[in-house]
N, C-alpha and C positions, 0 to 999 in steps of 0.2 A: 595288541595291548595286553600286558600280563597287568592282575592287579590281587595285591595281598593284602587279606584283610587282618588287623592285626589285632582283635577282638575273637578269642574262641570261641564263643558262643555265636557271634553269624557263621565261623566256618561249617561248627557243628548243626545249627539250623540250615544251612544251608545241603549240607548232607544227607539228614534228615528228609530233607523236601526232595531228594534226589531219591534216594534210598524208595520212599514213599510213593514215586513214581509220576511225583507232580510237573517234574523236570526230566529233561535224556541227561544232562550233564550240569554240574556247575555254571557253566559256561552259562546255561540256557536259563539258569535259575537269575542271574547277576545282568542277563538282558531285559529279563520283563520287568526285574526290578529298575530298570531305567527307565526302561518304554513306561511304567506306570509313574516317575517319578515326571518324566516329560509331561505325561495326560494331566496330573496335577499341576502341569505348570502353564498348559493350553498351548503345548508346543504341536501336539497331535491330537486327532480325534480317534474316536474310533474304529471308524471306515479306514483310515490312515494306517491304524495298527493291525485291522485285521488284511489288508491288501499287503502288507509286509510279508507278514505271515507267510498268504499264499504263495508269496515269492519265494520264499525262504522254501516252503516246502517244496516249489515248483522246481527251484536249484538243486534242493538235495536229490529230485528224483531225476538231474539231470535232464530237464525241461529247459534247455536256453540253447541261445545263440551267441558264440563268440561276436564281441564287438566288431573286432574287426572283417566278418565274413557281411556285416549290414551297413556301416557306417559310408560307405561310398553309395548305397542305395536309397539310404536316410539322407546325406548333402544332396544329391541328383533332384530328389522328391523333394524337397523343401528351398533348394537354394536355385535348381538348376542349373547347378554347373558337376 
């Protein structure tokens, strides 16, 4: 998803918050601002956003397993076939 805001002043706040070290990137800054818009909305709780997180960081440090190397072990384990 690309997304342009067409208001200068969120780009430049948003910079700002980047710059300031609140954020790594844009990117990161226009996600919490959802996830926090979602919490406002009782789409997520807390535990919810902070278990995200962890994933998130657990992915960038290259903590996972391709789908396809578990998915035949996950159907066996649950369906038995």
């Amino acid at each position: 998803m690309v997304v342009q805001l067409k208001k200068h002043e969120l780009e430049k706040f948003i910079a700002d918050q980047v710059k300031a070290g609140h954020f790594a990137s844009p990117d990161a800054a226009i996600e919490a601002a959802v996830e926090q818009m979602m919490l406002d909305h009782g789409a997520l709780d807390d535990e919810t956003v902070a278990a995200i997180n962890r994933a998130d960081e657990q992915y960038d440090r290259g903590e996972f397993v391709e789908w396809r190397a578990v998915r035949g072990d996950l159907r066996k384990k649950y369906t038995g076939k």
